[in-house]
C-alpha positions as CSV (number, residue, x, y, z in Angstrom):
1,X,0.0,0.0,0.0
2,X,2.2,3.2,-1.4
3,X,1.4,6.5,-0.4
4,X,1.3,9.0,-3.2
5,X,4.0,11.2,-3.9
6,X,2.4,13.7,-2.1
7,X,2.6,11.9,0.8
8,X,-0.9,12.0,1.9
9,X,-3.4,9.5,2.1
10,X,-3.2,6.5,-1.2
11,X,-6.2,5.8,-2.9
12,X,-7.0,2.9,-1.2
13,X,-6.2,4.6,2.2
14,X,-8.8,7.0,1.3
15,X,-11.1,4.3,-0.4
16,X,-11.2,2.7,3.3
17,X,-12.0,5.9,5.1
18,X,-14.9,6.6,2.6
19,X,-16.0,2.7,3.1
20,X,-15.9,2.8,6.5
21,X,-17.6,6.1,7.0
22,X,-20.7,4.4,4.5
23,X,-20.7,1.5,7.0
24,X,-21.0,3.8,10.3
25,X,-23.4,5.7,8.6
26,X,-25.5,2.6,7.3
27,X,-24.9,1.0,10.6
28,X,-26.9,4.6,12.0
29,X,-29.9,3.5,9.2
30,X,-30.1,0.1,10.5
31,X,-30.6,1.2,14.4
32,X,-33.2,4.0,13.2
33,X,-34.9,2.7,10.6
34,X,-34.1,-1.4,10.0
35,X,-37.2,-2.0,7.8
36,X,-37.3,1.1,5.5
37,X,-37.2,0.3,1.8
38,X,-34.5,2.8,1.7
39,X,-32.3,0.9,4.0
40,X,-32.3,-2.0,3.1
41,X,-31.3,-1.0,-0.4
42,X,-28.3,1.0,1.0
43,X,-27.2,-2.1,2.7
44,X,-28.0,-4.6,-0.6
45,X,-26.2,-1.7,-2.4
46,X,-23.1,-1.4,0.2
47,X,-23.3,-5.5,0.4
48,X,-23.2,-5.4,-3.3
49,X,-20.5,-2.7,-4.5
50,X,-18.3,-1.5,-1.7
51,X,-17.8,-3.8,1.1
52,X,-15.7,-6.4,-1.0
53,X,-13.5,-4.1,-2.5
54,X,-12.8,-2.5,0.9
55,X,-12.7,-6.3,2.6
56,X,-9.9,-6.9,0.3
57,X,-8.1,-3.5,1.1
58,X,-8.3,-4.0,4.7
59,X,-7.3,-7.7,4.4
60,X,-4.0,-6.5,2.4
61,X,-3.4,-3.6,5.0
62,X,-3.6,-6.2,8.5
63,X,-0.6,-8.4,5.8
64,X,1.4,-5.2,6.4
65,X,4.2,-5.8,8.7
66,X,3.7,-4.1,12.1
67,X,7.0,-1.9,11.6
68,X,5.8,-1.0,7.5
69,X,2.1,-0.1,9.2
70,X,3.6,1.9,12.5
71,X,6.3,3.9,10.0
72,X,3.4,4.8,7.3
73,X,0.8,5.8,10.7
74,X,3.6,8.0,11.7
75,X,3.7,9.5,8.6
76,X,0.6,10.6,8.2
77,X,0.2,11.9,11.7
78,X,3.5,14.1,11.0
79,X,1.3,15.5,7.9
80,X,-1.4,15.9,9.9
81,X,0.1,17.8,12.7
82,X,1.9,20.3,9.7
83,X,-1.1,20.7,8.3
84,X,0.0,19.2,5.1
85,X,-2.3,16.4,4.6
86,X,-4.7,16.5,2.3
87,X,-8.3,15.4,3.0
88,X,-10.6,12.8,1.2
89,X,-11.4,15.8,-1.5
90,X,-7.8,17.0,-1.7
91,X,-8.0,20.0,0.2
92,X,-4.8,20.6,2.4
93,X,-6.4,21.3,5.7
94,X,-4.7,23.3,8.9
C-alpha cells in the first residue's frame, strides 16, 4: 500500500475511510430505521459494490508488517500535525 507522492493518504487509504464512514453511517440507518425500503437498499447496495473491494483493502493492509504499518501511521500523523495532509477531497487542511 504506497502513499502517493504527495505523501498523503493512497487511494486505497482513502477508499477505506470513505467505506468505513458508508458503513457507520449505514450502521446509524439500521438502528433507526431497520425495515425502510430505503435501508435495506443502501445495505443490498453497500453488500453489493463497496464492502468487498474494501474487505480486500483492509485484508491487504492487516498483511502489512507491524513496523511497514507503524512507519506509514507515523507519517501521516507528522502530515497531519503540519497541516500538510490533504483530506478525502484533496483539500490541504490546517
Amino acid at each position: 500500500m504506497q502513499s502517493p507522492e504527495q505523501g498523503g493518504l493512497s487511494e486505497t487509504e482513502q477508499m477505506l475511510v470513505r467505506t468505513r464512514r458508508q458503513a457507520d453511517s449505514l450502521a446509524v440507518a439500521l438502528v433507526r430505521n431497520p425495515f425502510d425500503p430505503s435501508t435495506v437498499a443502501e445495505l443490498r447496495r453497500f453488500l453489493e459494490h463497496d464492502a468487498g473491494p474494501a474487505q480486500a483493502a483492509y485484508e491487504a493492509l492487516r498483511a502489512l508488517a507491524p513496523e511497514v504499518l507503524r512507519a506509514r501511521l507515523e507519517h501521516l500523523a507528522r502530515l497531519s500535525r503540519k497541516g500538510t495532509c490533504p483530506d478525502l477531497n484533496g483539500r490541504v487542511t490546517s
